[in-house]
BAFI-3210 file (N, C-alpha, C; in Angstrom, 3 decimals, decimal comma, padded with zeros to 6 digits):
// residues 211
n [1|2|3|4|5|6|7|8|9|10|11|12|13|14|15|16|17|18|19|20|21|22|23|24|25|26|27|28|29|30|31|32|33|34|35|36|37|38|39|40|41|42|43|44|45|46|47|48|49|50|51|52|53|54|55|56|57|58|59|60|61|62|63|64|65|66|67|68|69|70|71|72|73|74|75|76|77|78|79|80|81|82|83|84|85|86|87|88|89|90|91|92|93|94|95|96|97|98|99|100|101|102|103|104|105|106|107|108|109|110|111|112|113|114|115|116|117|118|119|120|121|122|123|124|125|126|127|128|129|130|131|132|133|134|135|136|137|138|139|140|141|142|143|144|145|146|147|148|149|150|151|152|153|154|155|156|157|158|159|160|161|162|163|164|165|166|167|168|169|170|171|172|173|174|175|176|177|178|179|180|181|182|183|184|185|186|187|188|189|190|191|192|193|194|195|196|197|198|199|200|201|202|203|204|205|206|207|208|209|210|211]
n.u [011,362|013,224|013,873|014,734|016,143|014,957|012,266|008,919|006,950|003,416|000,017|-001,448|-001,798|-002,002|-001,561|000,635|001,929|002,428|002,344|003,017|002,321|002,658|001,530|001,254|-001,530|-002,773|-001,999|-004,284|-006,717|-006,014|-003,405|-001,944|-002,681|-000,760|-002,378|-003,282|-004,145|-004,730|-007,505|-009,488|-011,375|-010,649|-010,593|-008,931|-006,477|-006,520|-003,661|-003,524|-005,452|-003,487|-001,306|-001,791|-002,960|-000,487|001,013|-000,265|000,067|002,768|002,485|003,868|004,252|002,746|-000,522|-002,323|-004,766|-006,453|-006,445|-007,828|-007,712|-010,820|-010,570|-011,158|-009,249|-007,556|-009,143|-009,672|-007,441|-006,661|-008,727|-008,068|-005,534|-006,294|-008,173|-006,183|-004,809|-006,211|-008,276|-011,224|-012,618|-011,847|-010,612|-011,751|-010,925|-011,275|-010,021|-007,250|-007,026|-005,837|-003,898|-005,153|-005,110|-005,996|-006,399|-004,636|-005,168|-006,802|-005,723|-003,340|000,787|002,107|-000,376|-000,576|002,286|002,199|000,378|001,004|004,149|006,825|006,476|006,353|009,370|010,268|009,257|006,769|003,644|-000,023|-002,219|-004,547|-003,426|-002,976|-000,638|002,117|002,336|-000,426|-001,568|-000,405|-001,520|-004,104|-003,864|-002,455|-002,825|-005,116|-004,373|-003,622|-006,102|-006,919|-005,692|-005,620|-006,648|-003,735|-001,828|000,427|-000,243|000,261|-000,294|-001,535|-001,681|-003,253|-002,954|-001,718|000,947|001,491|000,655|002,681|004,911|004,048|004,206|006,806|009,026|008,036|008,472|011,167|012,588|015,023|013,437|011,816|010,454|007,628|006,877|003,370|002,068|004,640|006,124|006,395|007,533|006,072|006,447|003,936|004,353|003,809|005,035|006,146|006,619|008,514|010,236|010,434|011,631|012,044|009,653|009,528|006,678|006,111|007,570|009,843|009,798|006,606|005,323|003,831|003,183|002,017|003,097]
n.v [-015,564|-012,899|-012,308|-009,616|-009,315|-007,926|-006,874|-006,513|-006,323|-007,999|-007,529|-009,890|-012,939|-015,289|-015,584|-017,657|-017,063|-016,011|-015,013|-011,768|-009,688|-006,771|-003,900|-000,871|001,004|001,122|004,334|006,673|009,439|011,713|011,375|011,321|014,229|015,556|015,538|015,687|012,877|011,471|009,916|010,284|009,599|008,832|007,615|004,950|006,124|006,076|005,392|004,023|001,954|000,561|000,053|-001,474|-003,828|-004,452|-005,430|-007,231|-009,391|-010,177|-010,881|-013,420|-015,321|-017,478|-016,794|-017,311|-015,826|-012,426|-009,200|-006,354|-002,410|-000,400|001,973|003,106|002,639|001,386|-001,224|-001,544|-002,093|-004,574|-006,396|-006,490|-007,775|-010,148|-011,359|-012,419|-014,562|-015,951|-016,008|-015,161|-013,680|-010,725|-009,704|-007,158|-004,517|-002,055|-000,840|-001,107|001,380|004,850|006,990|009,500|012,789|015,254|018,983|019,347|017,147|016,909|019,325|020,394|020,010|022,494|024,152|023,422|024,448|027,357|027,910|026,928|027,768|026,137|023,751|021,192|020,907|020,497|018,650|018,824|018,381|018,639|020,092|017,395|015,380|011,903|010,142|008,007|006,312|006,908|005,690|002,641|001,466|000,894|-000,409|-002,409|-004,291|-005,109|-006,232|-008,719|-009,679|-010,181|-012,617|-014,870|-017,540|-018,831|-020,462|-020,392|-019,331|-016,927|-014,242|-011,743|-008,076|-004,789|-001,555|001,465|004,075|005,507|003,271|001,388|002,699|003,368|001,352|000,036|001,547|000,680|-001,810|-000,853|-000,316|001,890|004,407|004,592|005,195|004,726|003,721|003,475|000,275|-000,532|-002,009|-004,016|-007,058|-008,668|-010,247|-011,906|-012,907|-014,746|-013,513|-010,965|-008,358|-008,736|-007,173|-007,892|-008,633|-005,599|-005,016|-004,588|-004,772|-003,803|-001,834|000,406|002,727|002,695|003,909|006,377|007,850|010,115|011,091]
n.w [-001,472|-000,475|003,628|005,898|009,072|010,184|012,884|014,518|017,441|017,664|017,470|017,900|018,749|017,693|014,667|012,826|010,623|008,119|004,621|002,892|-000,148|-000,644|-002,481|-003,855|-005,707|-008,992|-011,165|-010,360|-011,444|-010,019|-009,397|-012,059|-011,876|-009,868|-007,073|-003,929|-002,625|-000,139|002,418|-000,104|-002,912|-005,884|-009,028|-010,941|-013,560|-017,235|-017,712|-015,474|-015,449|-017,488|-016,282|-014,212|-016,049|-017,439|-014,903|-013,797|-016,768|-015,595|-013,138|-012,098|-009,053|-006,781|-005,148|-002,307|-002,372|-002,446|-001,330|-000,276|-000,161|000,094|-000,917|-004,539|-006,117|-005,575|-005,379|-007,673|-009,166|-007,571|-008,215|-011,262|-011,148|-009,401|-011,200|-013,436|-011,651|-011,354|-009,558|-008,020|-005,745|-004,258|-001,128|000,525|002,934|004,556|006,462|005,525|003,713|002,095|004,224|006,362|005,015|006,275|005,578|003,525|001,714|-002,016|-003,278|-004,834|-005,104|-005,577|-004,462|-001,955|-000,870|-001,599|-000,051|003,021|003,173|002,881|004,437|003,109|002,142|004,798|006,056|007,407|008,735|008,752|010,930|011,910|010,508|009,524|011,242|011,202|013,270|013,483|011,438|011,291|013,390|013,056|010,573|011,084|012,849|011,551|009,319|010,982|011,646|009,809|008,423|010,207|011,315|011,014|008,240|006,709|004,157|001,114|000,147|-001,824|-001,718|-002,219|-001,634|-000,591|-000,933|001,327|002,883|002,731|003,446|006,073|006,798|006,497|008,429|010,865|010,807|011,014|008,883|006,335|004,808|001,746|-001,500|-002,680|-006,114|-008,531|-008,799|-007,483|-004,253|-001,684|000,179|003,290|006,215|008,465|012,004|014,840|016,728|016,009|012,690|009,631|007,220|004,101|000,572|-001,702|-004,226|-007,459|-010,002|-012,395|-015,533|-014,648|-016,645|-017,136|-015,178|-014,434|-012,330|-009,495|-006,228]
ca.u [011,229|014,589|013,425|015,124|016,084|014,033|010,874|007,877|005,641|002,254|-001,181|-002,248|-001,028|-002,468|-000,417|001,749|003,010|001,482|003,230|001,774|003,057|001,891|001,807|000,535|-002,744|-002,087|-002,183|-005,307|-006,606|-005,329|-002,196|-001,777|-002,556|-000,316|-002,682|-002,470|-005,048|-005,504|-008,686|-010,350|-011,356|-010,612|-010,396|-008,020|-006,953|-006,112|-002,165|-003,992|-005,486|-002,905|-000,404|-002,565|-002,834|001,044|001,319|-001,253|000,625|003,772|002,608|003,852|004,096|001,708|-000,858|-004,014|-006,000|-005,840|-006,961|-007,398|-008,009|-011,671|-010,326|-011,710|-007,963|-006,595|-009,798|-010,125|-006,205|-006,711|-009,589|-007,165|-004,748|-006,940|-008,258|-004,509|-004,226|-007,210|-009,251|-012,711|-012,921|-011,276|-011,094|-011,761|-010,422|-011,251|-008,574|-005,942|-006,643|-004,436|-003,976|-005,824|-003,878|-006,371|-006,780|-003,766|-006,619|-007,223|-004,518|-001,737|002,116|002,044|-001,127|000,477|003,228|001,805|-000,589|001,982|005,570|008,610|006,362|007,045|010,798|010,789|008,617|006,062|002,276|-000,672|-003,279|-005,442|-002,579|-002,547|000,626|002,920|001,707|-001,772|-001,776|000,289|-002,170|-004,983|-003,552|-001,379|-004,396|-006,572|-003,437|-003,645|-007,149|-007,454|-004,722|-006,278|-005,551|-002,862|-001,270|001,313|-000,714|000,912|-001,460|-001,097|-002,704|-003,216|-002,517|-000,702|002,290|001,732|000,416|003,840|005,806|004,406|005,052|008,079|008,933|007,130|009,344|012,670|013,296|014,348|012,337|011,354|009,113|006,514|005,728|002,888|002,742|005,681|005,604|007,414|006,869|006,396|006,238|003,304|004,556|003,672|006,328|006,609|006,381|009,265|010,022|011,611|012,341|011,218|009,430|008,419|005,500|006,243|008,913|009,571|009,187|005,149|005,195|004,157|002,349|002,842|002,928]
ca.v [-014,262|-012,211|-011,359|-009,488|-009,909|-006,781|-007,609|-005,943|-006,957|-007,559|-007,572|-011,465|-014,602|-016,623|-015,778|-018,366|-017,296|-015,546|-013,772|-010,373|-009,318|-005,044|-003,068|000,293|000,655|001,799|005,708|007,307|010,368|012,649|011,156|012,190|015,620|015,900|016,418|014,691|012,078|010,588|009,067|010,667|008,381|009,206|006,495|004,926|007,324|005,274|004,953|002,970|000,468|-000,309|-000,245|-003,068|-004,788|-005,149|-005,906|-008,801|-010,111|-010,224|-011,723|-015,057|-015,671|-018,478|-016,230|-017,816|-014,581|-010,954|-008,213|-004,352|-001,041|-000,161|003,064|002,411|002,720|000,026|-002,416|-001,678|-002,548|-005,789|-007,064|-006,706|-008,679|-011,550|-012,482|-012,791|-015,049|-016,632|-015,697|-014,914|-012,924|-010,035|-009,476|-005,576|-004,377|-000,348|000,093|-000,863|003,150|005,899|008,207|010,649|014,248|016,351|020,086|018,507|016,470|017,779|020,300|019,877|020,694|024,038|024,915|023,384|025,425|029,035|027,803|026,320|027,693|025,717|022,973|019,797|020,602|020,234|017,299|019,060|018,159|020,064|019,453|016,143|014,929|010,858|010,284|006,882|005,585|005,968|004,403|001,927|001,087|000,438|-001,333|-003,949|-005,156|-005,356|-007,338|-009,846|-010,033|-010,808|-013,186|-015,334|-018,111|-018,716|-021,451|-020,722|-018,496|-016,112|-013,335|-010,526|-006,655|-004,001|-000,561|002,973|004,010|005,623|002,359|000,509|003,407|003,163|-000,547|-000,052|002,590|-000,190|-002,784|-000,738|000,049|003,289|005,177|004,473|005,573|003,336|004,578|002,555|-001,437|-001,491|-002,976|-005,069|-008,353|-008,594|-011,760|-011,764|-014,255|-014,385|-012,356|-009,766|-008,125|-008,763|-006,332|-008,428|-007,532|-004,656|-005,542|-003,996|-005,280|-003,117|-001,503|001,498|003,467|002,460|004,390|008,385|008,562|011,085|010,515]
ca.w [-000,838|001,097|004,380|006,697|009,890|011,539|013,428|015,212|017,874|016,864|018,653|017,898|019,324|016,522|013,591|012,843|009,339|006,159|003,672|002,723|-000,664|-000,351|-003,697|-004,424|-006,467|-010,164|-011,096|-010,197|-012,524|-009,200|-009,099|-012,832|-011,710|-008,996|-006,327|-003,110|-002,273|001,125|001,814|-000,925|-003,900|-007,259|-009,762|-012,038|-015,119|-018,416|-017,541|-014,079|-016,033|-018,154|-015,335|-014,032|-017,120|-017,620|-013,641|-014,073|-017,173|-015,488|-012,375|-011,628|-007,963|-006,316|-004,230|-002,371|-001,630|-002,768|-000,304|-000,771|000,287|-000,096|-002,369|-005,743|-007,245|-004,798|-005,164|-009,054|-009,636|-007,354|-009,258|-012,569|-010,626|-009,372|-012,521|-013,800|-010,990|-011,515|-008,235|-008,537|-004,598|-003,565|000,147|000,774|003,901|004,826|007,642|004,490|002,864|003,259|005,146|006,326|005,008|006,775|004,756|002,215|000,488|-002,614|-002,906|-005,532|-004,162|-005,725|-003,740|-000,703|-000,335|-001,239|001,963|004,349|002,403|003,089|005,201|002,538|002,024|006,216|006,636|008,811|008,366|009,168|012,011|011,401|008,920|010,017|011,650|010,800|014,220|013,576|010,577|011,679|014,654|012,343|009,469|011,679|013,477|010,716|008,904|011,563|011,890|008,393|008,237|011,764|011,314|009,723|008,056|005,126|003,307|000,032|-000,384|-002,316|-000,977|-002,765|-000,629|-000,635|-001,184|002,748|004,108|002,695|004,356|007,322|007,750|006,419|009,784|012,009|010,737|010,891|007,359|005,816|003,835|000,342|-001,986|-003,464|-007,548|-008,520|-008,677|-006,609|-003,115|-000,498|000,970|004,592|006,652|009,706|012,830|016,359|017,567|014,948|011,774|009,089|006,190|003,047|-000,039|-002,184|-005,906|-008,950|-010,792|-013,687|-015,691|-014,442|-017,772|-017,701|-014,157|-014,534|-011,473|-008,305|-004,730]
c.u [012,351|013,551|014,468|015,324|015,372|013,057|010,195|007,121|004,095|000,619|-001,500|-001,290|-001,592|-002,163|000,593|002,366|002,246|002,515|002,172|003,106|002,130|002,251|000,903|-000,091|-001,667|-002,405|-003,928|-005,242|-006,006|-003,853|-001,395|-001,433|-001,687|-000,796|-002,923|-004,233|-005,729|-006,676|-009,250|-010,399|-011,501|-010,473|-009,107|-007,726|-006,370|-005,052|-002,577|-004,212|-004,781|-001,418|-000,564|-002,410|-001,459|001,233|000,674|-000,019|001,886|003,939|002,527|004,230|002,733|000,867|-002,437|-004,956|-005,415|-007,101|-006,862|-007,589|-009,411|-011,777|-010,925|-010,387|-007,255|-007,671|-010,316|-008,542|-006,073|-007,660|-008,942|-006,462|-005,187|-007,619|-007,119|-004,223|-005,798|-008,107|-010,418|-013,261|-011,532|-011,534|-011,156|-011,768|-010,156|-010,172|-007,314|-006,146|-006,090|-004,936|-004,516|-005,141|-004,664|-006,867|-005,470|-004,614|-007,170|-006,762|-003,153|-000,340|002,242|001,136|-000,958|001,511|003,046|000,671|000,563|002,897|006,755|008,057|006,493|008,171|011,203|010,007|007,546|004,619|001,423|-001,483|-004,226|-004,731|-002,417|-000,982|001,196|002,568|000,325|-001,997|-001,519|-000,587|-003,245|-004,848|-002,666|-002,381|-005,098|-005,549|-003,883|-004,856|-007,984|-006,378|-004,637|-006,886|-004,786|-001,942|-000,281|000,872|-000,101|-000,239|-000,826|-002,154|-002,183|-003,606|-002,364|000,139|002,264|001,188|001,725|005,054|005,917|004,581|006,235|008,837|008,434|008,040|010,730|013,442|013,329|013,649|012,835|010,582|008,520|006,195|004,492|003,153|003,626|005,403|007,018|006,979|007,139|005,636|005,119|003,892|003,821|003,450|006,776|005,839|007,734|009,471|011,065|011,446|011,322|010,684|008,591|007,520|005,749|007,191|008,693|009,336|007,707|004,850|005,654|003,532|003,147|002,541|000,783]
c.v [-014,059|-011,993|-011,317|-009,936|-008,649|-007,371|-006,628|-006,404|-006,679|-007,510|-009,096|-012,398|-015,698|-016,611|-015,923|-018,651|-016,965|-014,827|-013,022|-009,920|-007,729|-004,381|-001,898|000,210|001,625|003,122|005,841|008,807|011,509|012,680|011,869|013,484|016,175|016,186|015,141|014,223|011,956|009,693|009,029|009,340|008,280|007,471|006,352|005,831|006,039|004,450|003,768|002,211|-000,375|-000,357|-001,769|-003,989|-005,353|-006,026|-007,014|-009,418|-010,638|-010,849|-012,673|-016,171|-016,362|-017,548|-016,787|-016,890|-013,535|-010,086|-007,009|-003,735|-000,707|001,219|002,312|002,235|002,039|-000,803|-002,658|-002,194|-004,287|-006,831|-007,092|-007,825|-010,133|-012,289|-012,802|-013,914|-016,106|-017,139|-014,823|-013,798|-012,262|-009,360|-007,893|-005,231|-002,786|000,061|-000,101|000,617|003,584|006,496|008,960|011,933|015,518|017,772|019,657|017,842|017,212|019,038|020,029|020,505|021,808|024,983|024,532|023,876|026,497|028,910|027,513|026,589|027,080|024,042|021,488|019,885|019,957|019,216|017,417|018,776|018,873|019,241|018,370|014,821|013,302|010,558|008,537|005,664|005,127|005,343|003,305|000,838|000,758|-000,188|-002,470|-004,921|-005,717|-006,316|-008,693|-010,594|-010,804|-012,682|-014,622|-016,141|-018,393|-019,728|-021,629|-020,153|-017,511|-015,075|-011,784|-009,313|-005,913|-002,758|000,595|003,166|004,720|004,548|001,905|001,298|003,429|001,972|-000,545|000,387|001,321|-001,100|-002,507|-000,608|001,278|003,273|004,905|005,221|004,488|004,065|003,339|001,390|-001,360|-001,441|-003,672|-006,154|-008,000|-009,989|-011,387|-013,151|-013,828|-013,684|-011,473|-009,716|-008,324|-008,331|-007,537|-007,656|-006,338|-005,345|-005,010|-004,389|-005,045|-002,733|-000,291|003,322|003,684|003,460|006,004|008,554|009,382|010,454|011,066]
c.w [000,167|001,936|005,312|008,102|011,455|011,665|014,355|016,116|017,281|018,037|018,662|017,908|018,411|015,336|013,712|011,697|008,355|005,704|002,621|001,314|-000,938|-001,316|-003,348|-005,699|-007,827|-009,836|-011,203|-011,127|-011,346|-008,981|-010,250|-012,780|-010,577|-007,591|-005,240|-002,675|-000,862|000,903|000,956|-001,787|-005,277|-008,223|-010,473|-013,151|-016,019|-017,978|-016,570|-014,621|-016,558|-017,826|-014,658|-014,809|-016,974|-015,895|-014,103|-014,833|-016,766|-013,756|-012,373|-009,994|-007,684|-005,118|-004,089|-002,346|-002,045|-002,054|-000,879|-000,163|-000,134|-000,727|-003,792|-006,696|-006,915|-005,689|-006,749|-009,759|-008,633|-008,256|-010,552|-011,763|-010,484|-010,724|-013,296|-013,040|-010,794|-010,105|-008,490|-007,343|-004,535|-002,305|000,243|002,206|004,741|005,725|007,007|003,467|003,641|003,953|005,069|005,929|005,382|005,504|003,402|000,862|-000,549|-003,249|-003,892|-004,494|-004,175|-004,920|-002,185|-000,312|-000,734|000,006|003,381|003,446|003,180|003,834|004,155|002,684|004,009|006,662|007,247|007,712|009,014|010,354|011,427|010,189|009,795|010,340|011,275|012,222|014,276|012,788|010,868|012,877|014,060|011,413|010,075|011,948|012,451|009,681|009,804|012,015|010,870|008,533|009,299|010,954|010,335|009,196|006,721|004,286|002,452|-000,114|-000,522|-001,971|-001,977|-002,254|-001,270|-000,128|000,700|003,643|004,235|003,503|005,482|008,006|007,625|008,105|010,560|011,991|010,770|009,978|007,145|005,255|002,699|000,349|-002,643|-004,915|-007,461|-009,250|-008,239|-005,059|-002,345|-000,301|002,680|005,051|008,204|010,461|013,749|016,719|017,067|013,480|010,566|007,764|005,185|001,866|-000,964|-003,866|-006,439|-009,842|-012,166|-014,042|-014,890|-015,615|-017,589|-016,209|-014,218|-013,040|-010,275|-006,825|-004,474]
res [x|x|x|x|x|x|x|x|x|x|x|x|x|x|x|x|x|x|x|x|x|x|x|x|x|x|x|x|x|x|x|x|x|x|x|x|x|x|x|x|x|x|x|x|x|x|x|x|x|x|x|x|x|x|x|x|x|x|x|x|x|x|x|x|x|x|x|x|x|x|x|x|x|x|x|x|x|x|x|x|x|x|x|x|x|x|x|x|x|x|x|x|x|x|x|x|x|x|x|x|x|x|x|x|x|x|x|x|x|x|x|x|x|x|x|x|x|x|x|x|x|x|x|x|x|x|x|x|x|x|x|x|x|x|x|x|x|x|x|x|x|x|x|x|x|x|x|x|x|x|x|x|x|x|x|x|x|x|x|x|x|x|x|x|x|x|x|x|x|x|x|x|x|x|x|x|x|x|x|x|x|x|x|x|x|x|x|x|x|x|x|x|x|x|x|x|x|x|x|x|x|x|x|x|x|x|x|x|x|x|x]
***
């Protein structure tokens, strides 16, 4: 595993070293449709499962533990995973879902901009829209709380493409996008957070899904 040489402070004095490998869950049947998620909880559509499937077959990294998002499209693409990896528990972890997107939820892009026009091309979000901090302030913690103590641990999470963004942002990386199965590694210490490198699970052909 590259890792950089950016770093974060963190809240806990008792991680002393895990590696967090952070993917995005397969396509959900909303993602299909273009329409923007957040917390909500739609399921896998077909393409999801057998986004999973290929991810599984094609994982070969050594991971003791696999964690999720308590979404059913994170914690139904980890459970593919762990039996690939031949783990029988998946840890489920509610402060790893996305973001909240407020009145966005539910809403394809097209019906987001005849409501708010011009506000995606400019970045702006609406009232209640989770911000990169607060996420950020609830998914670090709950990283390190999981992760307590810590001794050398490989564990693979299974997330959203706005949790991995906003660690990314936390850790000092530009911006990406996450399609699904792909991901980053990030290193928990001490004294920080450390973004390494980025990785695809899948080809990117087998990847229709939307943000």
């Amino acid at each position: 595993m590259a890792l950089g040489p950016k770093r974060r402070s963190l809240t806990s004095p008792h991680v002393t070293g895990a590696d967090l490998l952070i993917v995005r869950h397969g396509q959900s049947v909303w993602n299909a449709r273009g329409i923007w998620q957040g917390t909500e909880d739609p399921p896998l559509s077909d393409l999801g499962w057998r986004q999973a499937e290929v991810a599984a077959a094609h994982l070969e990294d050594r991971f003791d533990e696999v964690w999720s998002s308590d979404l059913e499209r994170a914690h139904h693409t980890a459970e593919t995973l762990a039996r690939s990896l031949g783990l029988v528990n998946v840890r489920v972890i509610a402060d790893l879902r996305e973001r909240f997107a407020g009145p966005w939820q539910g809403r394809t892009r097209d019906e987001i901009e005849d409501r708010w026009p011009g506000w995606l091309e400019a970045g702006r979000r609406p009232d209640g829209f989770e911000t990169d901090e607060e996420l950020t302030t609830r998914v670090v913690p709950a990283l390190c709380a999981a992760a307590t103590p810590v001794d050398g641990r490989r564990i693979l999470v299974v997330a959203h493409g706005g949790v991995i963004i906003s660690l990314d942002r936390y850790a000092g990386e530009e911006f990406h996008r996450y399609p699904n199965l792909t991901g980053r590694w990030f290193r928990l210490r001490e004294d920080g957070i450390e973004a390494g490198e980025r990785v695809d699970l899948i080809p990117p052909s087998i990847d229709l899904g939307l943000e």
